[in-house]
C-alpha positions in Angstrom: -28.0 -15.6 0.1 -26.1 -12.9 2.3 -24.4 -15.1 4.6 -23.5 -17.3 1.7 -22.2 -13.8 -0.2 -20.5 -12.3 2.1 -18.6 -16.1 3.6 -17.2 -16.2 -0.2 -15.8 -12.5 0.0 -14.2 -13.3 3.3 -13.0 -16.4 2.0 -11.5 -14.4 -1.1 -10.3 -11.7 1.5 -8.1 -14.3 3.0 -5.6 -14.1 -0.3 -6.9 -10.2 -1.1 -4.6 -7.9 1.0 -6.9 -5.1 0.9 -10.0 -7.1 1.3 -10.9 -7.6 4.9 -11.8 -11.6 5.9 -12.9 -10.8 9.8 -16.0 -8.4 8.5 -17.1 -10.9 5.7 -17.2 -14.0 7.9 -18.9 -11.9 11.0 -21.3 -10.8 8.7 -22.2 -14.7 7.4 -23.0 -15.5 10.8 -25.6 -12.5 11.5 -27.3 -13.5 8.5 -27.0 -17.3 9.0 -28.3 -16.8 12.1 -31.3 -15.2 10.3 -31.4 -17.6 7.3 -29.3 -20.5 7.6 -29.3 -22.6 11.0 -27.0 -25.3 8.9 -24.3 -22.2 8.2 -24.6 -20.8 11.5 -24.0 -24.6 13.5 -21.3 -24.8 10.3 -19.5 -20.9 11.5 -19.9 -21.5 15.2 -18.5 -25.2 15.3 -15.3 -24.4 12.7 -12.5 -24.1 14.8 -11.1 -21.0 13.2 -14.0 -19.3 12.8 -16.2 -20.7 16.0 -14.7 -18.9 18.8 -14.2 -15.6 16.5 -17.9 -15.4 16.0 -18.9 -16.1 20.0 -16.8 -13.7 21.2 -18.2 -11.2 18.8 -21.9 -12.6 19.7 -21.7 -12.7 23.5 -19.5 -9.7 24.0 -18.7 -7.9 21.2 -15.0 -8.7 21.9 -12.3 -8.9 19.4 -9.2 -11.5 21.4 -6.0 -9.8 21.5 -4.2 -12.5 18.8 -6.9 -11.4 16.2 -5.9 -7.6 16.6 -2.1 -8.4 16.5 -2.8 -10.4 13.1 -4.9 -7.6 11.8 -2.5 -4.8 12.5 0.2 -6.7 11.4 -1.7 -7.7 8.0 -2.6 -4.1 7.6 0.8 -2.5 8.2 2.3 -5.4 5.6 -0.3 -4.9 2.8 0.4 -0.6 3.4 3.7 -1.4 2.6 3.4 -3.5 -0.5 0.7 -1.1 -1.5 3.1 1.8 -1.3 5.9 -0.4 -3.2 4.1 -1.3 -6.7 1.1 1.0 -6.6 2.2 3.9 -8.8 -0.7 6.1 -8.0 0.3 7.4 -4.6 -3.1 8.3 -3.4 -4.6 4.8 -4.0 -2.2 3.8 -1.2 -2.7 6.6 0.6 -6.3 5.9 0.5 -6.3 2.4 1.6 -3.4 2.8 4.3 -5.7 5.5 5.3 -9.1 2.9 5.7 -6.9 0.6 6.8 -6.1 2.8 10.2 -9.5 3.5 10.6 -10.3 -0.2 11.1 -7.2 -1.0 13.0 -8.0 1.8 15.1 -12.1 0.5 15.6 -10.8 -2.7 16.0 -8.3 -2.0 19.2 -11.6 -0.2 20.5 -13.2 -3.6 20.7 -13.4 -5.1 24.0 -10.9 -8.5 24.9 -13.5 -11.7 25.8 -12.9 -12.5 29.4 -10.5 -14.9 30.3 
C-alpha cells in the first residue's frame, strides 16, 4: 500500500510545484522492494525512473542532470510562489524547505561514470 501511496503522490508531484516527485517515487521502490516485486521490476525497468532508483540503491547518488532539474524547478516554483501567494511567509516558508532539500540534494554523491 506504501509504495503504491506514495508512486501516486510523486506522480501528482510531477504537476504540484511544491510537491516533491524524486522522494515519492524513491520511496515506492523501498517499499516495493518490501511488498511488491511486480512494482519494484515495474520502477527499476521504467526508463525514467530505472536508473534514478539504482543509483540511489547502489550508491546513494543523486546524477548531476537530476540536481540541475531540481534546483532549477525549485528556484522557478519560489518565484511563482512569491508572485501570487499573498501571504508572504507561506513563500517564505516553502522557498525556505525548498533550500533545505536543494542544499541535501547537492550533498548527495554523483554515480560513477
Amino acid at each position: 500500500m506504501l509504495a503504491y501511496f506514495s508512486l501516486g503522490v510523486g506522480l501528482i508531484g510531477i504537476v504540484l510545484p511544491v510537491l516533491p516527485t524524486v522522494p515519492f517515487v524513491l520511496l515506492s521502490a523501498f517499499a516495493a522492494a518490501r511488498g511488491s516485486d511486480r512494482l519494484h521490476a515495474r520502477l527499476l525497468s521504467d526508463p525514467r525512473t530505472g536508473p534514478m532508483i539504482r543509483d540511489w540503491q547502489q550508491h546513494g547518488a543523486v546524477a548531476r542532470r537530476a540536481k540541475w532539474l531540481a534546483t532549477g524547478t525549485m528556484a522557478v516554483c519560489a518565484a511563482v510562489l512569491f508572485a501570487v501567494t499573498p501571504i508572504v511567509w507561506v513563500a517564505v516558508g516553502a522557498t525556505v524547505f525548498m533550500t533545505g532539500m536543494c542544499t541535501w540534494i547537492w550533498l548527495r554523491p554523483e554515480p560513477p561514470a
